[in-house]
N, C-alpha and C positions, 0 to 999 in steps of 0.2 A: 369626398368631392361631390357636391352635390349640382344641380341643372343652372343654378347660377354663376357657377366657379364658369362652368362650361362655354356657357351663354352670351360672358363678356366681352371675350376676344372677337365675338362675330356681331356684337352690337358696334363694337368699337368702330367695326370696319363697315355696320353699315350707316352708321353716323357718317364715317370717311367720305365715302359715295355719296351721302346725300348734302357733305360742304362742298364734292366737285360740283354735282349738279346745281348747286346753286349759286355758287361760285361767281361761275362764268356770268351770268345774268345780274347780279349785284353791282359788278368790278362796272360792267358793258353801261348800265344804269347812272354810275356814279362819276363816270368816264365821261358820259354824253352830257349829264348834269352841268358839270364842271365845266368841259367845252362850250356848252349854249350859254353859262354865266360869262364865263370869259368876251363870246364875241357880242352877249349886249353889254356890256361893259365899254366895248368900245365905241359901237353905235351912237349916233344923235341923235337929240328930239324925239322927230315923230318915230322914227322908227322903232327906237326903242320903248314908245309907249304901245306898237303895234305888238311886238313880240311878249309883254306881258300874259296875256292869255293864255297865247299857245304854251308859255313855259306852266305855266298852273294846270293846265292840261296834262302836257307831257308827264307833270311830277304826280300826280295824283293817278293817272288813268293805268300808267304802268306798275306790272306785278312786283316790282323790286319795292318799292316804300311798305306797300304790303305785307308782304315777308318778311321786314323787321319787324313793323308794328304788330301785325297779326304772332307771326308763326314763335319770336324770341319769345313773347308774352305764355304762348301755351306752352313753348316748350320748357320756358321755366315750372310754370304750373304742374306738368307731368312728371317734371323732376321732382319737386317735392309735396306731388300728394297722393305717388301712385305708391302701393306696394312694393314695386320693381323697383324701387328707386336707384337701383345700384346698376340696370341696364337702362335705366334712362340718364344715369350720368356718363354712360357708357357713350350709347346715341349723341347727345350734347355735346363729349366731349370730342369726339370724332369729329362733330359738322363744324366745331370751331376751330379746335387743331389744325387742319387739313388748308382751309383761306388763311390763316396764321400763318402758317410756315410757305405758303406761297408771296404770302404778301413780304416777309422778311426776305427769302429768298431773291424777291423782284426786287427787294431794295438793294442786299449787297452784291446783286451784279448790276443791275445801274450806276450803282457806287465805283464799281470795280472795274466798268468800261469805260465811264466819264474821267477816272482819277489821270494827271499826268504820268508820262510813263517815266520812268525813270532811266537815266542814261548808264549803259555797261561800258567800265573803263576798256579802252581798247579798241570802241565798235564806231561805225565809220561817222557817226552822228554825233561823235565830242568837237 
């Protein structure tokens, strides 16, 4: 067993940690994105020519667009040109796992609370 057998398990996790912490910030990002399309979507005219800017602002000025373009880019790069290659697939795979299985997660209980309920023979609601 040599320092890499070793070394995995604690990259793995701290890959983990570094998809919460960025998590939060991406979802917050992409969340707010989404809602400011939405309400000039429904605006008229001028207003909607006024919100223009500030939305090119908002999207560019904030650290989440960033962090795709920047940080996927190198962290691909360090996955296949470092030596380590096998704790930087570690790293990687941790920080994408981690918003993966949140994001599946948030869909099949949104799924699961929006579904109709089903009626039990017998109960006072047939």
């Amino acid at each position: 067993m040599n320092a890499h057998d070793i070394a995995l398990p604690w990259a793995a996790l701290l890959g983990a940690v570094i998809g919460v912490l960025l998590f939060g910030p991406l979802r917050r990002w992409v969340l707010t994105l989404r809602r400011t399309l939405q309400q000039r979507r429904r605006q008229r005219g001028a207003q909607r020519r006024g919100a223009g800017p500030l939305l090119l602002i908002f999207a560019t000025l904030h650290p989440a667009p960033w962090l795709l373009l920047v940080g996927l880019p190198y962290a691909a790069y360090a996955l296949w040109a470092d030596p380590l290659r096998a704790l930087w697939a570690s790293v990687l795979g941790g920080a994408i796992l981690v918003p993966a299985g949140v994001v599946l997660y948030e869909a099949w209980h949104r799924r699961r609370v929006t579904a109709p309920r089903r009626s039990v023979p017998g109960s006072p609601d047939e």
